[in-house]
N, C-alpha and C positions, 0 to 999 in steps of 0.2 A: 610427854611420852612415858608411858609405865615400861618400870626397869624390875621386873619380878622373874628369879631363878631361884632354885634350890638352896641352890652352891653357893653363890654370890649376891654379894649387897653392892647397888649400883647410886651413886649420889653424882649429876651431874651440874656445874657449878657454870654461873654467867658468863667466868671468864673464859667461857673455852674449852674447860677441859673436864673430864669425868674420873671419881674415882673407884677403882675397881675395889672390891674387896674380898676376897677367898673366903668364906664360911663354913668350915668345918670347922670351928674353934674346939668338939670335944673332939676331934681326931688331929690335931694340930695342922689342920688346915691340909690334910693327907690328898694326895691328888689320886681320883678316879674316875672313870671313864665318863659317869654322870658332870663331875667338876666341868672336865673338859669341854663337854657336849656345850653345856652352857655358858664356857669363855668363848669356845667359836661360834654361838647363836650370837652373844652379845655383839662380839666382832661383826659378823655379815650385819647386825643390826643398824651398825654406828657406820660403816666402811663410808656411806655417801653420805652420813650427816653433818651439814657445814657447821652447826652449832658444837660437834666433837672436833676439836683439831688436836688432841692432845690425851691419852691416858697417862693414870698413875695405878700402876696393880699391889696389892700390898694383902698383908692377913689380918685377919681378925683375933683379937684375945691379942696377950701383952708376951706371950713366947715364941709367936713364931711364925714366920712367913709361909712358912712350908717347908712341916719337917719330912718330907718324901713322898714317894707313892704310896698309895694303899697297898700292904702287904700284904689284907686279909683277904682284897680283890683279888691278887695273882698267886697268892700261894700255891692252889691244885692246878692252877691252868698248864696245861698239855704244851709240848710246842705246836702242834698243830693247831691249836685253839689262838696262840699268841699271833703264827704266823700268819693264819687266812684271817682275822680280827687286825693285824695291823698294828696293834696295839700301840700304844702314845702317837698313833702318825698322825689322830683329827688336831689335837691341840699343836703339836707342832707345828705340821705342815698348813696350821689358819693362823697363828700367829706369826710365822716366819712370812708369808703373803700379803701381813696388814702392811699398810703403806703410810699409816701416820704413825707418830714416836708414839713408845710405849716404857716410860720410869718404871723400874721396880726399887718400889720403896720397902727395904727389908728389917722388916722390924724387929729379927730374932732369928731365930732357928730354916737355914735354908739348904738344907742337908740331902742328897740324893735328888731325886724330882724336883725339891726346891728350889737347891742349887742351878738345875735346867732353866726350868722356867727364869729364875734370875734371868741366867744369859740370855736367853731367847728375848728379852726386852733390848730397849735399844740400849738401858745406860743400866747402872747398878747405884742409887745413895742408899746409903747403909745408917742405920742404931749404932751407936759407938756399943751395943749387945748382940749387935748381927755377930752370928758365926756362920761358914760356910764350908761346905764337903762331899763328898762324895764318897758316902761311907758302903757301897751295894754289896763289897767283896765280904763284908762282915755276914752276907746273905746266901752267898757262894754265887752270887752272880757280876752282874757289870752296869755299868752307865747304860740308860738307853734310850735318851731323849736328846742325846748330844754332848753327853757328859763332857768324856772321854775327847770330842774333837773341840769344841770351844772353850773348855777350860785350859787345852794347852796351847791353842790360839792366844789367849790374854793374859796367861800369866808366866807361862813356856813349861819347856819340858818335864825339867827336874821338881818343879813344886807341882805339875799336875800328877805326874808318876808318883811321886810321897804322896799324895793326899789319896789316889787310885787306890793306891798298895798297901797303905797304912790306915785308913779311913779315917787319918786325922783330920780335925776343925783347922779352919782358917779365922782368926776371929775379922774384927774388922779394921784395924788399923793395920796389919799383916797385906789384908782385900783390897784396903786404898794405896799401900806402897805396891803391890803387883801388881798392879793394875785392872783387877777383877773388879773393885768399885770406882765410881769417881768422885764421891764424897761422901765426907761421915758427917755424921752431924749426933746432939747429944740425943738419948732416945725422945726427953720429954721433947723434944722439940723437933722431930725427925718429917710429920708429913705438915707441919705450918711453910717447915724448907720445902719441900719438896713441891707443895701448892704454888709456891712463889716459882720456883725456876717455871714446873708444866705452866703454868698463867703467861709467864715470859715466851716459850714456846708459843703456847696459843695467840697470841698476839703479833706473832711475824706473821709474812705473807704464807698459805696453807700450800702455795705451787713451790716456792722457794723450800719450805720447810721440806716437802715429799720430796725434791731432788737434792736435798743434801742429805738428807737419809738413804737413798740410794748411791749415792756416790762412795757415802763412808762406807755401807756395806759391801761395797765393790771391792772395797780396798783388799779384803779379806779373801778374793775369788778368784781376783787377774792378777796379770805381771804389772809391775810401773807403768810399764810404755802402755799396753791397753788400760788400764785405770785410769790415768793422767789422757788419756784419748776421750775416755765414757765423759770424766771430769768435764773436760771443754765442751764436749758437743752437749751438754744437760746447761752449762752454763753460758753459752751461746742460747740454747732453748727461751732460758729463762726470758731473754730480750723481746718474748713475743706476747711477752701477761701485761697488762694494768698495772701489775705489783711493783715490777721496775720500773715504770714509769711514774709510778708515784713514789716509791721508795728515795729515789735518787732525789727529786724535783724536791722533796721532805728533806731532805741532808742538804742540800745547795740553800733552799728558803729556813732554817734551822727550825724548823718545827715536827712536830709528832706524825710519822705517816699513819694513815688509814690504810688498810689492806683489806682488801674484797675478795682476793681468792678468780682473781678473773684476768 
């Protein structure tokens, strides 16, 4: 299948999984509505394909993941241009909907929009040269792709209030003690890790994989009692796939399971 966007360079790989690449390397990979357009065409393109079980999104060029929004896109925009346009809601609201994991592998600079988009994936490994922030008030404006609500989700109040207010960096060793990333690793060697974990992912069962991403993300939404409910009944679900049935019968007989996704 041909993988041709503007934006983005698409390399999909046998074990499973495909990796994204943001392509604006002279604008440091700056996210605009064009970007966007073409993460959520990619997305609807892969949603049903069994050969994808797994993304890795990451930038192009050796600085930067994504150092923000286009500024030069929104600088005159009106509010009423911002508000009946929607502005960042295609890219959020099609990546928050994908139902397979999605790594961000941050190679550098993921500053404002970057930062977002970060979160918006399902995990964060980092460039031990990733830095991370939310710098928009230097703009005279604000987070708005979810800045401001998921960054004090994961790393809490006090460091996302500094970082809001100050539009200080977070480097990456800071990102894995707060919990913003979950591993660093050295740059040169940043997406050979990153290939190994998505490949690992790709290779469990694709029913298991999509109900534990939904579960974790649940956590974020509901109380205990209803999470820990959603929990059992998806893991009750599970006992009705191929996949437990071979998974288990593979751990009893000690060998390698096979998973079909059925």
């Amino acid at each position: 299948m041909a993988d041709t966007y503007a934006n983005l360079l698409i390399e999909r790989h046998a074990d499973g999984y495909a990796v994204v690449t943001l392509n604006r390397p002279e604008a440091l990979n700056a996210l605009n509505s064009a970007l966007f357009a073409d993460l959520a065409a990619f997305l609807d393109a892969v949603e049903q394909d069994d050969t994808v079980r797994c993304l890795i999104l990451t930038g192009s060029g050796e600085k930067a993941f994504a150092a923000g929004a286009d500024i030069k896109e929104m600088a005159d925009q009106s509010y009423s241009q911002m508000y009946t346009g929607n502005y960042f809601a295609l890219g959020h609201d099609r990546i928050t909907r994908f139902r397979k994991p999605i790594i961000a592998a941050v190679n550098g600079f993921a500053l404002g929009g970057g930062c977002e988009l970060a979160m918006l994936c399902d995990f964060i490994v980092a460039s031990d040269k990733a830095k991370f922030g939310q710098p928009e008030i230097n703009l005279g404006v604000a987070p708005g792709i979810g800045g401001s609500q998921r960054l004090t989700r994961l790393v809490g109040k006090a460091k996302a209030m500094d970082m809001v207010l100050t539009a200080r960096m977070m480097d990456a060793a800071e990102a894995e003690r707060a919990g913003l990333a979950s591993r660093v690793f050295p740059h040169e060697t940043l997406m050979d890790e990153v290939r190994k974990i998505a490949a690992k992912i790709a290779s469990q069962s694709p029913l298991a994989v999509m109900a534990n991403k939904e579960m974790v993300n649940a956590a974020l939404e509901t109380t205990l009692t209803q999470g820990v409910q959603f929990e059992r009944r998806l893991f009750h679900s599970l006992f009705a796939f191929e996949d437990q049935k071979e998974g288990m019968a593979a751990f009893v007989e000690k060998r390698k399971p096979e998973f079909k996704g059925r």
